[in-house]
C-alpha atoms as a printed R data frame, in Angstrom:
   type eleno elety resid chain resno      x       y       z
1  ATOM     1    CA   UNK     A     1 68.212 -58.774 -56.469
2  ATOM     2    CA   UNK     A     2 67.163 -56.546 -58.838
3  ATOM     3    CA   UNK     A     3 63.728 -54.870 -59.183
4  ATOM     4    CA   UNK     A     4 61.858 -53.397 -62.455
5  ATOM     5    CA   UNK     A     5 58.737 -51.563 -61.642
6  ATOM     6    CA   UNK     A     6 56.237 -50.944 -65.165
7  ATOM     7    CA   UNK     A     7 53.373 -48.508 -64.787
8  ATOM     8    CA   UNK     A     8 50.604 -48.656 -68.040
9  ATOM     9    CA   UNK     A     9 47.519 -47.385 -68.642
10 ATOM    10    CA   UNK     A    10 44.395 -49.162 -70.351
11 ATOM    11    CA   UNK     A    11 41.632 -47.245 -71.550
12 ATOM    12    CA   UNK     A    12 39.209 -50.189 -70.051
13 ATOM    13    CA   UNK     A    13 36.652 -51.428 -67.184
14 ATOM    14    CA   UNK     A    14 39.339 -52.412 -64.519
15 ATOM    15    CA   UNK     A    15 37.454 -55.468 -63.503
16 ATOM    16    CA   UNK     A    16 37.908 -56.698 -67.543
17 ATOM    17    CA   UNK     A    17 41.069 -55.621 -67.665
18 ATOM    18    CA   UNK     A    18 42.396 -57.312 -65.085
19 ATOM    19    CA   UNK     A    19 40.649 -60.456 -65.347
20 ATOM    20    CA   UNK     A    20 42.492 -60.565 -68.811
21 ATOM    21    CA   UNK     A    21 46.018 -59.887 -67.073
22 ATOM    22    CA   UNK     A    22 45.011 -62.443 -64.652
23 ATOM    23    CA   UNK     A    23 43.978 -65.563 -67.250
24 ATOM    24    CA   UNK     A    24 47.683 -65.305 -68.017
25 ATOM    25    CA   UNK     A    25 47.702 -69.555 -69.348
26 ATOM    26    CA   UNK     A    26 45.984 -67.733 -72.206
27 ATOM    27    CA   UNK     A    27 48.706 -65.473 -73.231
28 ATOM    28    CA   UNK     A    28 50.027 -68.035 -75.726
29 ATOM    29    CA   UNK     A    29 47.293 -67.570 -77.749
30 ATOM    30    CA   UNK     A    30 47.612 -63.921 -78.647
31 ATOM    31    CA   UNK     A    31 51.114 -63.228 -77.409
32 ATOM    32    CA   UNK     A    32 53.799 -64.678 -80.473
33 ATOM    33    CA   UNK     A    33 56.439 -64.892 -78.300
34 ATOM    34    CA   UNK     A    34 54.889 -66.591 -75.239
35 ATOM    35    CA   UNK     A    35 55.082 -70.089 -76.641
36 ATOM    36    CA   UNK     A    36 53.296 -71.608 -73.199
37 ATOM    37    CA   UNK     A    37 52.622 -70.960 -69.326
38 ATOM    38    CA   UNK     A    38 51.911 -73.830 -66.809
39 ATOM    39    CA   UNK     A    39 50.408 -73.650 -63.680
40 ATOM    40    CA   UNK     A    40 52.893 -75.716 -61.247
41 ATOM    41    CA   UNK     A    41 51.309 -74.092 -57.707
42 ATOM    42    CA   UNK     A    42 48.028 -72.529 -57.077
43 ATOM    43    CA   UNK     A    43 47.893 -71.471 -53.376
44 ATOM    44    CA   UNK     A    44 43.997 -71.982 -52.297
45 ATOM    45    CA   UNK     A    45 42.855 -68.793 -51.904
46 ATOM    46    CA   UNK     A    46 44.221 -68.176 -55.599
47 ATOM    47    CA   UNK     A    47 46.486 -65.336 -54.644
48 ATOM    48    CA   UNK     A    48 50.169 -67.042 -55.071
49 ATOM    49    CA   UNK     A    49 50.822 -68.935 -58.391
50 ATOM    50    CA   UNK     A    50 53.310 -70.593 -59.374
51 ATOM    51    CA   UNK     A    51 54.000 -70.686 -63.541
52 ATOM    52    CA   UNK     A    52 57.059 -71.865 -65.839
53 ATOM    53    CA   UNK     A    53 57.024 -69.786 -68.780
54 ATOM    54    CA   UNK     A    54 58.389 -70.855 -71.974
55 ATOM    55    CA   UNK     A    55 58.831 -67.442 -74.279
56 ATOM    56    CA   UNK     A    56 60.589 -67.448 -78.013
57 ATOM    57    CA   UNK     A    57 62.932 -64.909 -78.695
58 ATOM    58    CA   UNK     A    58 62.962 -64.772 -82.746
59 ATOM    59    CA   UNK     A    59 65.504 -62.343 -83.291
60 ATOM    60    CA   UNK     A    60 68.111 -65.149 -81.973
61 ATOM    61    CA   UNK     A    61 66.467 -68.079 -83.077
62 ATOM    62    CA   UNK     A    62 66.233 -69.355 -79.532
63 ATOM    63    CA   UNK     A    63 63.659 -70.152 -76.451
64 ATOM    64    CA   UNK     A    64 63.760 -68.642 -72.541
65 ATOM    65    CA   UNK     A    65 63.010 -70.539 -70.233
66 ATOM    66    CA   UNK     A    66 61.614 -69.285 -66.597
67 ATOM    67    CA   UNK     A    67 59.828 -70.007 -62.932
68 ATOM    68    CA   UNK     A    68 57.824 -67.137 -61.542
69 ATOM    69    CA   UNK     A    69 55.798 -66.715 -58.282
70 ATOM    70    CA   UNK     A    70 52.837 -64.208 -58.882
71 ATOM    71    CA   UNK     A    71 51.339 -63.071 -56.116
72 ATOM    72    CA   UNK     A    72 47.555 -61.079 -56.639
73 ATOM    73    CA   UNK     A    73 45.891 -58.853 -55.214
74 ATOM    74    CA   UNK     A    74 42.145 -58.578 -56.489
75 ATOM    75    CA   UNK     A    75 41.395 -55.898 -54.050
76 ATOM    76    CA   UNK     A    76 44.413 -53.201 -55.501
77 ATOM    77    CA   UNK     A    77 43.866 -55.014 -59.150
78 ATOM    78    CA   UNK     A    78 48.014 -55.968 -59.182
79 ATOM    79    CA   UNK     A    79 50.335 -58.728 -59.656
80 ATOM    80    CA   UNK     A    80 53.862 -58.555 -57.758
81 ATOM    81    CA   UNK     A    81 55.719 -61.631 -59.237
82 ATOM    82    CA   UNK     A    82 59.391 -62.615 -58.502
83 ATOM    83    CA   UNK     A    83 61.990 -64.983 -60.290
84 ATOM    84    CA   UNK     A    84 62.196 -68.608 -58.760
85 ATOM    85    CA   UNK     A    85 64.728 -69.744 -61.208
86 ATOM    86    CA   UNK     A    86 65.421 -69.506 -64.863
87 ATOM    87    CA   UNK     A    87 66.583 -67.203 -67.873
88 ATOM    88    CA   UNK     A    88 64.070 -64.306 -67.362
């Protein structure tokens, strides 16, 4: 399977910061070309999510469509997520 590692850096508290990454069912409201995000599993503890992403691709007039498993870690402030199924 294939793997893509991104490295950025935010001139930010890391606490706010990553609470913003984290509220990620909010992305549709500032992202354009997230058109929604739905929670299908939350694991307990909060750490594994499950999410099917809709995102709009304008330059081809068309929508992806996608399953994810995120997986955080509050204690490292990251997200390792993974493809369940879909077009991502």
């Amino acid at each position: 399977m294939a793997r893509v590692e991104s490295t950025i850096e935010i001139n930010g508290p890391i606490d706010e910061v990553y609470a913003l990454a984290k509220n990620i069912e909010a992305f549709p409201e500032f992202m354009p070309d997230v058109k929604s995000v739905n929670v299908l599993e939350r694991s307990e503890d909060g750490r594994r999510i499950v999410r099917e992403w809709v995102g709009i691709v304008k330059e081809f007039k068309t929508t992806v469509k996608w399953t994810e498993e995120d997986m955080w870690d509050d204690a490292a402030h990251t997200c390792t997520f993974s493809l369940i199924k879909g077009d991502y």
